[in-house]
C-alpha positions in Angstrom: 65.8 160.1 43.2 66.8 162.1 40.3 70.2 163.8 39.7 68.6 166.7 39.3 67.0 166.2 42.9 70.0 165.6 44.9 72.0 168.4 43.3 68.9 170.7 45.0 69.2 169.0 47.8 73.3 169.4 47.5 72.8 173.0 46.6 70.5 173.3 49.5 72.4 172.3 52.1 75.5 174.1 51.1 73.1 177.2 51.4 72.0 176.2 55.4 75.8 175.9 56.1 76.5 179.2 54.7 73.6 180.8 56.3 75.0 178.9 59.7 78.6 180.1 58.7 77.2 183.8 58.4 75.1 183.8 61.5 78.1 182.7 63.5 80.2 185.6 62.3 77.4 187.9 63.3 77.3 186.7 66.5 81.0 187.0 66.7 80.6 190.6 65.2 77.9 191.7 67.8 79.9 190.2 70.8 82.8 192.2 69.9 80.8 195.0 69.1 79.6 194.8 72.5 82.8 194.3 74.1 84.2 197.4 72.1 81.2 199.3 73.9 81.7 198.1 77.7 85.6 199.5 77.7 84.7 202.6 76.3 81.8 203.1 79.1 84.5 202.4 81.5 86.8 204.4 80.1 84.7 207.0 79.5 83.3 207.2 83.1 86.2 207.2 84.2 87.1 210.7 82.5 83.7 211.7 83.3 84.4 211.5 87.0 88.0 212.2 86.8 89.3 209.0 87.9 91.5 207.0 85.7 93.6 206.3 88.7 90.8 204.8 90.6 89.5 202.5 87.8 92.9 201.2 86.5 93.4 200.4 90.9 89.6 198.7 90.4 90.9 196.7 86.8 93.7 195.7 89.4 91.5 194.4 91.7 89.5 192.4 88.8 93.1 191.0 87.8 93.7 189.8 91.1 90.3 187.8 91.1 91.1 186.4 87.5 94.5 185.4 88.5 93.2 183.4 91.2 91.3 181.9 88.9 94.0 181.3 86.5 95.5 179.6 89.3 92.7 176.6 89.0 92.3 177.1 85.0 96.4 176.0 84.6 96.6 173.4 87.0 93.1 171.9 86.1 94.1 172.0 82.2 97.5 170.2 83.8 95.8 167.5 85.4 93.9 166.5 82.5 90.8 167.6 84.0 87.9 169.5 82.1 87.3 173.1 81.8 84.3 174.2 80.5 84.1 178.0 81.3 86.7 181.1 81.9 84.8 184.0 82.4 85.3 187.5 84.0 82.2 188.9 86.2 78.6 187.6 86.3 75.0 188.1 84.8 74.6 188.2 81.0 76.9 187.5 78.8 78.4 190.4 77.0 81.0 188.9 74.8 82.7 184.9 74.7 84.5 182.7 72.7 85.0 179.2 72.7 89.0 177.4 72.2 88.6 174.3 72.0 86.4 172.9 75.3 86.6 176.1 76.9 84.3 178.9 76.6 86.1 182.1 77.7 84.5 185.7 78.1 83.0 188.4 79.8 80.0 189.2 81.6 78.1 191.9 82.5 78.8 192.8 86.1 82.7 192.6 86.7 82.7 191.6 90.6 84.7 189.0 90.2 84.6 185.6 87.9 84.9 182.1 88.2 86.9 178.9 86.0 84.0 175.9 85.8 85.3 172.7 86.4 83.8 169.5 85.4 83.0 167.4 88.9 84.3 168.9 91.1 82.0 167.2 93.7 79.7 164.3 93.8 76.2 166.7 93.0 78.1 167.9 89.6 75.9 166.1 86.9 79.0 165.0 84.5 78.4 163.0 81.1 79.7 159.6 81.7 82.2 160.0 78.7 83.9 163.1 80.7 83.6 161.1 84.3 87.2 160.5 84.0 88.5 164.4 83.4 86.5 165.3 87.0 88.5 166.8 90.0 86.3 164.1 91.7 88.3 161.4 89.8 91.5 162.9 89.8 94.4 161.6 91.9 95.0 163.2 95.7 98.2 165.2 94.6 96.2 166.9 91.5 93.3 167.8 93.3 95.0 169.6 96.0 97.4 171.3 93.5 94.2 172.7 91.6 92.4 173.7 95.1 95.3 175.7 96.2 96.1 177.1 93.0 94.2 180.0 93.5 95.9 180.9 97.2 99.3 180.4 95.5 98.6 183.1 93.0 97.4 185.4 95.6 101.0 184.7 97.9 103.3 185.1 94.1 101.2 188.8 93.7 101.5 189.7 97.3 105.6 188.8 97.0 105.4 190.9 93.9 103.8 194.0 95.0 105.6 193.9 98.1 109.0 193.0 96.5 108.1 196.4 93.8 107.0 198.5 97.0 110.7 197.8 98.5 113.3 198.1 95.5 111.3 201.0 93.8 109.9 202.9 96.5 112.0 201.7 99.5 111.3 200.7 103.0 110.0 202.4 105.9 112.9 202.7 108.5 111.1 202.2 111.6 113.6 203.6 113.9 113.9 206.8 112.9 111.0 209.6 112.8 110.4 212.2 110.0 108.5 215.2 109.7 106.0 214.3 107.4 103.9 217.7 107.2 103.2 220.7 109.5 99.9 220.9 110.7 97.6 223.9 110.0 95.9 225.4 113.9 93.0 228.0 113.4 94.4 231.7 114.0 98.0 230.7 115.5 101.3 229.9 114.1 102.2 226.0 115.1 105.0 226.2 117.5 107.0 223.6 114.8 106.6 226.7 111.9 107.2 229.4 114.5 110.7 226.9 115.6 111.5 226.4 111.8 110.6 222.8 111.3 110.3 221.8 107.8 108.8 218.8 106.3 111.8 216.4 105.5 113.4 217.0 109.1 114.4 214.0 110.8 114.1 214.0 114.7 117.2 213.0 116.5 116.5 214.3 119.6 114.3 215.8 122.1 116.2 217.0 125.6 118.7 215.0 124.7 116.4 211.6 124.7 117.5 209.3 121.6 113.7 209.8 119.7 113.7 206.2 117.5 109.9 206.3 117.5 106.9 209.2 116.9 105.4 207.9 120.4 108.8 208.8 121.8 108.7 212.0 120.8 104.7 212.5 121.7 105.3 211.4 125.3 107.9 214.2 125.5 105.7 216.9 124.1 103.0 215.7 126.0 104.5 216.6 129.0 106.1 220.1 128.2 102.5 222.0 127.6 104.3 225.5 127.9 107.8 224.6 128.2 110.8 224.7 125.5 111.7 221.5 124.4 115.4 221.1 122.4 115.2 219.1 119.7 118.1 218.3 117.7 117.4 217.5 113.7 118.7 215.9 110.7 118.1 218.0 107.4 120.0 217.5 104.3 122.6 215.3 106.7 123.2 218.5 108.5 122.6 218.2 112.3 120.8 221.2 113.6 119.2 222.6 117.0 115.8 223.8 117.4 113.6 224.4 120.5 109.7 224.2 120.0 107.0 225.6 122.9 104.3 223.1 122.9 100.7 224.7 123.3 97.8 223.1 125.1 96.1 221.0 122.3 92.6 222.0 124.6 93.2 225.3 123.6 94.0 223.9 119.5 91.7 223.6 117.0 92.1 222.8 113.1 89.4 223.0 110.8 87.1 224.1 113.9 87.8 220.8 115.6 89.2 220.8 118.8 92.6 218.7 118.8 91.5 217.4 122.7 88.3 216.6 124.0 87.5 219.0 127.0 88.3 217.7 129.9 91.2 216.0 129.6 94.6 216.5 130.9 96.2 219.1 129.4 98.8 217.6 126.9 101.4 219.3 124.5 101.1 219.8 120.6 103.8 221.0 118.1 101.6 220.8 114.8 103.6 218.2 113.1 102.6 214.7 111.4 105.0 212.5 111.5 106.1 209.3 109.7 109.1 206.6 109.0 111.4 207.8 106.4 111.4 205.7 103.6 115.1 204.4 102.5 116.3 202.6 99.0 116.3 198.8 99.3 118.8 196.5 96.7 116.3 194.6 95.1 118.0 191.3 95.7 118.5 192.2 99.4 114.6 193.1 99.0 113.8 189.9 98.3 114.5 189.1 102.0 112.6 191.6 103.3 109.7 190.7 101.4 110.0 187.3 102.9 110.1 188.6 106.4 107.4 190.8 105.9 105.3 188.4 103.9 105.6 186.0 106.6 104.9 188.5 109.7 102.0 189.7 107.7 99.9 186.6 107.3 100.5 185.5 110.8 98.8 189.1 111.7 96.3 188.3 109.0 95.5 185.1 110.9 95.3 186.3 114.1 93.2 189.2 113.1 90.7 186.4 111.3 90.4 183.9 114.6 90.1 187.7 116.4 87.6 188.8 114.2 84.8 185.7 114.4 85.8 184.3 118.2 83.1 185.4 121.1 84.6 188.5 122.1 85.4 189.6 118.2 81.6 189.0 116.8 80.3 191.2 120.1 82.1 193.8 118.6 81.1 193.6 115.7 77.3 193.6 116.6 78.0 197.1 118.5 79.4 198.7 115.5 76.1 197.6 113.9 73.9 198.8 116.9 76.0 201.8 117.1 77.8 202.6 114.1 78.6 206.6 114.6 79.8 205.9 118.1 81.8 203.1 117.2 83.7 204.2 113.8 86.2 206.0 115.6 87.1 203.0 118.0 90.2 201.0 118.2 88.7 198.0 116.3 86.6 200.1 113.6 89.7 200.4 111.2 90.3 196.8 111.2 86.4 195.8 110.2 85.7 194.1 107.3 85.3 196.5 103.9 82.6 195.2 101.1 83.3 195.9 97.3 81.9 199.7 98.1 84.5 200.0 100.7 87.0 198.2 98.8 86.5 200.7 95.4 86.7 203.7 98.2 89.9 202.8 99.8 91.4 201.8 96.2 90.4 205.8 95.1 92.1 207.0 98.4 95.0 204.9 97.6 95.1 205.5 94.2 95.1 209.6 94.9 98.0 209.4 98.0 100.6 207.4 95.4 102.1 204.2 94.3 103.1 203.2 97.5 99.5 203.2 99.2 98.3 201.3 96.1 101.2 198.7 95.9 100.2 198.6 100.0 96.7 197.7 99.7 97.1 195.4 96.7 99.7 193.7 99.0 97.4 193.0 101.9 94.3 192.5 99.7 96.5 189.6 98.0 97.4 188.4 101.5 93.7 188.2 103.0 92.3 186.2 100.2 95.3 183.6 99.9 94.5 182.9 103.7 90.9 183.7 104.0 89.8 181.1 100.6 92.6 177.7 102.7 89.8 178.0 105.4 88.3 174.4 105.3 85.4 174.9 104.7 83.4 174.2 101.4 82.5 176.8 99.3 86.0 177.5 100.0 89.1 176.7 98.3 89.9 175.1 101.7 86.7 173.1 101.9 87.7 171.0 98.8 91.7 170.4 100.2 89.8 169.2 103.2 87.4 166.9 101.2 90.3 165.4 99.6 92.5 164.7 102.4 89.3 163.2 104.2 88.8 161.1 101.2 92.4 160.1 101.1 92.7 158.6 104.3 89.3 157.1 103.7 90.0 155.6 100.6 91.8 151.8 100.6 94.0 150.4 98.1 91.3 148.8 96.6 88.2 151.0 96.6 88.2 154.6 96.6 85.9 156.6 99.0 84.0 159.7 98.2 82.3 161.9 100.7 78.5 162.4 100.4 78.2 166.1 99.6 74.7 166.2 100.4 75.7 165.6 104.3 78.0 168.8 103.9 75.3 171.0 102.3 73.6 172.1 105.3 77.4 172.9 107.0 78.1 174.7 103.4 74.8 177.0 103.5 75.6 178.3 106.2 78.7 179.0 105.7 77.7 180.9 102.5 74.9 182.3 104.3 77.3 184.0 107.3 79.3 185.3 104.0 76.0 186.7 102.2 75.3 188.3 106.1 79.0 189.6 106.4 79.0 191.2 103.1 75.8 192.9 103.2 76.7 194.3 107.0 79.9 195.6 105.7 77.9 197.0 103.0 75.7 199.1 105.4 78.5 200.7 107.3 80.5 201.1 104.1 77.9 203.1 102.5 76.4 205.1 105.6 79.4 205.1 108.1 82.6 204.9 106.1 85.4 204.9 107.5 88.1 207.5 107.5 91.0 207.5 104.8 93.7 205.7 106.1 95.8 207.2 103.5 96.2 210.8 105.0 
């Protein structure tokens, strides 16, 4: 060969590698381009609809789901294991990038995400030069840290938001009652106006009971349909007397709804709603109380979970789906599972009642996942721990045992199908029985 022939072919193939050099940067250019384009549609729907405080509660929601994921990312990258992908949401791709082995990015439906880890069970098809980077070939400790990363995060956020609801918007004192708001009866003066309640006014005393709780108070009224009842009240650290004539709530109606059923015993309304004050917390002496709370919290959580899928709990459940308009005012409807549409609806009814309600829901969002993902069962974060404790005790000094995930598939679908099931249920009365907003 000439030199005249391999300085074409030299010249050639610095031409391919520019053309490849070029065709990357458009890519990179079009995948930003896109990017650029999916915020502003968010943004701008959000200003379309008014709601900026609903979507930044929604992007709050997405960075919970990420952060559990960061959870696995950081302590799989720790380990030495492989991570391949990073991404936010799922479906098509709408803009990535790859650092080194990882490819992260975002895709087109932001319901969630997921980190991809190499092995992570003995069906993962690994090249034999990464076999040693797996979770499946990673030491007991380092799998379990990476399996309950992604609870941990959820319990550091939950102490967070609870921590930032305490030191900068305080505590509800739960032994003292508040006048929260006076309610509004159709063509009559609410004995509270007509006595000169205001909202603000803490409740002492009513006929000279102690009132340290709003059923207190309510059993008192109850019982005085057409009677004065003294109540003494805190306002401005003044103390105060005022007496209050309950009406018949059968005879009360606001917004055209009757405030009793007919039929019922007669029972005594003021017109007031009524809450815990909220008082200042140190933020170191918060820190307790976050504890405390954290802790009562998730044992409620837990309960409410074994509640929710025993005999008696399912039955239930089944009856609000037989009977969903009769049901959604029950005892148990406000504790029912919410899908994402439920979800997005309580996080705009949050967002419009204040930071509190949205540092609250955040809170026990944060707390249901970290619990709900440790139960062992594979998909589950919990499923894996299990795996690897099973295999530990299974494994000899010698030879190392691994559990034959195909014997766990049919346990795993249906597990995932009984998720699928739950979630599209939840949809159904999400979208045509909703539930009432909790938030006032």
């Amino acid at each position: 060969m000439t030199d005249f022939e391999n300085n074409d072919l030299a010249r050639f193939g610095d031409r391919d590698q520019v053309d490849d050099s070029n065709l990357e940067k458009s890519k990179q250019v079009k995948s930003i381009i896109k990017l650029i384009a999916f915020i502003v549609a968010i943004v701008a729907i959000g200003f379309y609809t008014n709601s900026i405080a609903t979507i930044a509660v929604i992007a709050a929601l997405v960075v919970i789901v990420m952060v559990h994921e960061l959870g696995h990312f950081i302590t799989a990258k720790i380990s030495g294991m492989k991570v391949t992908e990073y991404f936010l949401g799922f479906g098509p791709r709408v803009w990535s990038i790859r650092k080194g082995e990882t490819e992260y990015g975002i895709k087109a439906i932001p319901a969630g995400g997921y980190v991809r880890i190499l092995g992570m069970n003995s069906l993962d098809p690994v090249d034999p030069a990464d076999e040693p980077r797996t979770f499946r070939q990673s030491s007991f400790p380092k799998r379990i840290m990476v399996a309950v990363a992604g609870s941990f995060m959820h319990f550091v956020m939950a102490f967070l938001l609870l921590w930032s609801l305490f030191s900068f918007i305080g505590v509800p004192n739960t032994s003292k009652v508040q006048i929260a708001a006076l309610s509004s009866f159709d063509g009559r003066i609410t004995p509270a106006a007509q006595a000169g309640l205001m909202p603000g006014d803490l409740i002492v005393a009513a006929d000279g009971h102690d009132i340290t709780s709003a059923s207190e108070l309510a059993s008192i009224v109850s019982g005085s349909v057409g009677k004065p009842v003294s109540l003494e009240i805190s306002r401005n650290g003044h103390l105060i007397s005022k007496t209050v004539t309950p009406l018949n709530a059968g005879e009360v109606t606001i917004s055209g709804q009757p405030v009793q059923p007919v039929g019922k015993q007669p029972a005594g309304v003021i017109g007031v709603e009524l809450v815990a004050p909220v008082q200042e917390v140190n933020p170191l002496a918060a820190i307790g109380t976050t504890f405390t709370n954290m802790w009562s919290y998730s044992i409620e959580t837990i309960s409410a979970l074994v509640s929710h899928f025993s005999p008696h709990g399912i039955s239930g459940y089944v009856q609000q789906l037989q009977h969903p308009s009769t049901q959604i005012n029950s005892p148990g409807a406000s504790s029912r599972f919410e899908s994402p549409v439920g979800i997005v609806r309580l996080a705009s009814q949050a967002a419009q009642s204040g930071a509190g309600p949205v540092l609250s829901l955040l809170f026990s969002i944060n707390i249901f996942l970290g619990i709900f993902n440790l139960v062992p069962l594979l998909p589950l974060d919990g499923g894996h721990v299990i795996v690897a404790v099973y295999e530990r005790l299974r494994s000899t000094r010698h030879k190392r045992y691994h559990v034959d995930i195909m014997k766990l598939m049919p346990l795993t679908y249906v597990v995932v199908t009984l998720i699928v099931l739950l979630g599209a249920t939840a949809l159904y009365l999400d979208v045509t029985h909703p539930l009432s907003n909790p938030f006032g």
